[in-house]
C-alpha positions, 0 to 999 in steps of 0.5 A, spaced: 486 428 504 492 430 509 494 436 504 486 438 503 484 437 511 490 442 513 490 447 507 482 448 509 485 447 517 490 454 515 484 458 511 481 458 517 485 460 522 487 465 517 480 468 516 479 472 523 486 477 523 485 477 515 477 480 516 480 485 522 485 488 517 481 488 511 475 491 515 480 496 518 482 498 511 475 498 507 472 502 512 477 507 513 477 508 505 470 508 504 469 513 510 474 517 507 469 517 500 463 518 505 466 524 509 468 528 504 461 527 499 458 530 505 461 535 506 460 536 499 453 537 500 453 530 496 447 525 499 450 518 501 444 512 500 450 506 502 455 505 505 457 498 506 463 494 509 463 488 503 459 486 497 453 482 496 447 481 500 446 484 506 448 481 513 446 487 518 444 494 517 440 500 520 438 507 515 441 513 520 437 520 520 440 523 513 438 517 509 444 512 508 445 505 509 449 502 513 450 495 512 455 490 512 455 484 507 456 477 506 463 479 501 468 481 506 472 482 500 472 490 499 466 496 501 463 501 497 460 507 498 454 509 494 451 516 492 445 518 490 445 518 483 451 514 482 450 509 475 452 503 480 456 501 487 462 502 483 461 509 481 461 508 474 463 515 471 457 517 467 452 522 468 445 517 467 445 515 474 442 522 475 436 521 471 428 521 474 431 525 480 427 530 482 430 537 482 432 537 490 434 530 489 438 532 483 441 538 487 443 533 493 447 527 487 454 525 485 453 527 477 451 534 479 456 536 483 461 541 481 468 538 479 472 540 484 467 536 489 466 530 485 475 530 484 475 532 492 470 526 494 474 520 490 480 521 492 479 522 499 478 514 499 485 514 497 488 520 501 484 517 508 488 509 507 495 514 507 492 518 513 490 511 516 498 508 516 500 515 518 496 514 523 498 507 525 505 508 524 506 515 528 503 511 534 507 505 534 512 509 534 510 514 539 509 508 544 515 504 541 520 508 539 525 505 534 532 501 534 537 504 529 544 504 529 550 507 526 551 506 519 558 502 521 561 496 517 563 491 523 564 485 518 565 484 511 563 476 508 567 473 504 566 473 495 561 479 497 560 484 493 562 489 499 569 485 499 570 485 491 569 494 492 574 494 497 570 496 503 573 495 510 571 494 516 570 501 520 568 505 514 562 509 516 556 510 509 556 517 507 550 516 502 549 511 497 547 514 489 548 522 493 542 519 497 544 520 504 545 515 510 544 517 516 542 510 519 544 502 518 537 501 517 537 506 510 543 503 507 539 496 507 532 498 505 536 502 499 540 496 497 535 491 499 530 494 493 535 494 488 538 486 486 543 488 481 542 494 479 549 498 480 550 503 485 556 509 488 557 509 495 560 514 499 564 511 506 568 515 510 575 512 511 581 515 516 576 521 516 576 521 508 571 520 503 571 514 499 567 512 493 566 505 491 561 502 485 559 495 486 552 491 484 547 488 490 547 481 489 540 477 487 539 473 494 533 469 495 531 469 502 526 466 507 523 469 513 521 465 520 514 464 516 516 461 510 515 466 506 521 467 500 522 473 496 529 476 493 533 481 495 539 485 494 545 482 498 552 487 498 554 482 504 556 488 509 554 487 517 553 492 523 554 490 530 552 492 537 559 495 539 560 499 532 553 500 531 551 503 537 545 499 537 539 505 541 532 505 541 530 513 538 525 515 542 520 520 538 515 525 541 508 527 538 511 531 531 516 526 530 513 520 531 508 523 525 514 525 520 517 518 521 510 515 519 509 520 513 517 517 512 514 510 513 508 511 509 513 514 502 518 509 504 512 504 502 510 508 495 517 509 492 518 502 494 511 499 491 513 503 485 520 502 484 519 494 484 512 495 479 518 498 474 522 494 475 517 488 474 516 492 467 523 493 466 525 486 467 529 487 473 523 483 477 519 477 477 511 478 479 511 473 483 511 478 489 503 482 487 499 477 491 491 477 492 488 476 498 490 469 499 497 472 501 494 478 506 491 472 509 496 468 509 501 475 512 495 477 517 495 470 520 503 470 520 503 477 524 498 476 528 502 469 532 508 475 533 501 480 537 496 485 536 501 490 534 504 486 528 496 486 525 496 493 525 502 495 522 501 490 517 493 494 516 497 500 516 502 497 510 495 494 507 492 502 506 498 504 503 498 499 498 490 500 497 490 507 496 496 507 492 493 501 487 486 506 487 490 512 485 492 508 478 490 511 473 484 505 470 478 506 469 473 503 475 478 505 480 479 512 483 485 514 479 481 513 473 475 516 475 479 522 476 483 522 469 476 522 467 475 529 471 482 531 469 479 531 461 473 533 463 477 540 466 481 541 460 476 540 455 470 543 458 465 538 459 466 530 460 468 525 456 461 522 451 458 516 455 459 511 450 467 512 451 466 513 458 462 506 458 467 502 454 473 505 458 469 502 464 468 496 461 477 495 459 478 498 466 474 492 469 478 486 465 484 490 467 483 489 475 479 482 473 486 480 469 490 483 475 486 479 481 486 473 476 494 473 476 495 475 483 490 469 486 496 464 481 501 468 485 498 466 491 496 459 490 503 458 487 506 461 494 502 455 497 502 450 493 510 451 491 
């Protein structure tokens, strides 16, 4: 009963700073869809925050709906003509319109519009984190160091490579390092996959091979995940330990570096699950971003929002896969559409929709045991 009483004590408490996050992103997704439709002469009837009942709404001057509902679990925007909420890709919805209604309905609209108008939704989460890390680091700058080896730990993979202290990265697999934060973001992503580092020595250049060590860790809130280890360590004296400071430009170029670092990382770790290199334990559900949100929003305001900024990307990117009832499937249905002259036949549509559903219920289902394992473990 101690357990229950805590767990729904935890649940709780996470409910306010995960609701901010998820609204945050779902809004801005959806806006993106809604802006985009507009200005494609597409008529909006519904824009909602949420699934289900409506809580709260009121109809704007062009005729949509804006609503928040009961299901804080996502958001959809509506347009007329759309089969469902889901923008389900066949053209029926369109039926019984008159022909200025016609005119003004999402099935009617050129290809290019109805491809502009779905992946804007997507494209608006990548512009959303951009924005949030630009203005983090616009306000904050960046702590960065020299990439300076100060100690080398015993029976690491470092020392078995014959890595000293005092040599500088050059690159790791012909990727240059300019900072100690890229060996470890490159090495951390890569548990047991070998790699060739390039170190400066006495002014020479020195290449060594060796393979990151698989390493469980655990952060400050508990929760674990696996990384790679070659066990190399920077300090304040050979780092140079330094805030860099970015002007207006620079802080917009770091947040599209902030925001590809997330993509390349999140598709990285999706091949290797399927390569085998990788368990899935780490695709969570909204258990898990209820649980991080929580996490973050204990360090301050400024976490919670750079934790929706990595959420975004996430959801743009997940809404660009290529499966049916998600963005990225509605546009491989346009991508056919263009190439063969006209749309797929709705049966095929129909049960294309259907396999697109039970591949994201299947994915919800296994990420929802993820993140119940992660408490419960």
């Amino acid at each position: 009963m101690e357990f229950l009483t805590s767990s729904a004590g935890n649940i709780l408490s996470a409910l306010p700073p995960f609701l901010l996050v998820l609204t945050i992103v779902v809004f801005f997704h959806e806006l993106g869809h809604y802006l985009v439709g507009r200005w494609c002469g597409i008529k909006a009837e519904v824009f909602s925050v949420g699934f289900g009942p409506e809580l709260i709404g009121r109809t704007d001057r062009h005729g949509t709906r804006w609503k928040l509902s009961l299901i804080p679990l996502g958001g959809y925007v509506k347009f007329l003509g759309d089969e469902n909420a889901a923008s389900q890709p066949t053209g029926a919805g369109a039926s019984g319109l008159s022909e200025a209604e016609r005119a003004a309905s999402f099935p009617a609209a050129s290809l290019w519009r109805r491809a502009a108008t779905v992946a804007a939704g997507p494209v608006a989460n990548f512009i959303l984190a951009i924005a949030i890390f630009a203005v983090m680091f616009s306000i904050n700058g960046r702590m960065i160091a020299d990439p300076v080896v100060a100690r080398v730990q015993p029976a690491s993979a470092a020392e078995a490579a014959g890595i000293l202290p005092g040599d500088v990265f050059v690159a790791i697999d012909g990727v240059e390092v300019e900072i100690f934060d890229d060996v470890q973001r490159y090495v951390t992503a890569r548990p047991e996959v070998p790699m060739t580092i390039s170190l400066e020595r006495g002014g020479a250049i020195v290449d060594v091979t060796l393979t990151p060590a698989r390493t469980e860790i655990t952060d400050n809130f508990g929760n674990k995940m696996e990384v790679g280890r070659i066990g190399v360590i920077t300090s304040d004296d050979a780092g140079n330990f330094r805030v860099r400071e970015y002007g207006p430009l620079e802080a917009v170029g770091e947040g599209v570096a902030q925001s590809w670092y997330i993509v390349t990382r999140t598709v990285d770790y999706i091949g290797n699950i399927i390569t085998g290199r990788e368990k899935a334990d780490q695709l969570g559900g909204p258990i898990r971003v209820a649980k991080y949100s929580k996490d973050m929003s204990t360090i301050g305001i400024g976490a919670l929002i750079q934790l929706a900024a990595v959420l975004s990307v996430s959801i743009g990117l997940l809404n660009l896969m290529p499966i049916p009832m998600l963005d990225g499937g509605h546009l491989v249905f346009y991508a056919i559409e263009a190439v063969r002259g006209r749309p797929p036949g709705e049966v095929a549509q129909e049960w294309a929709y259907r396999f697109g559903l039970s591949v994201v219920l299947a994915l919800m289902l296994f990420a929802t045991w993820n993140d119940v394992s992660m408490l419960i473990g």
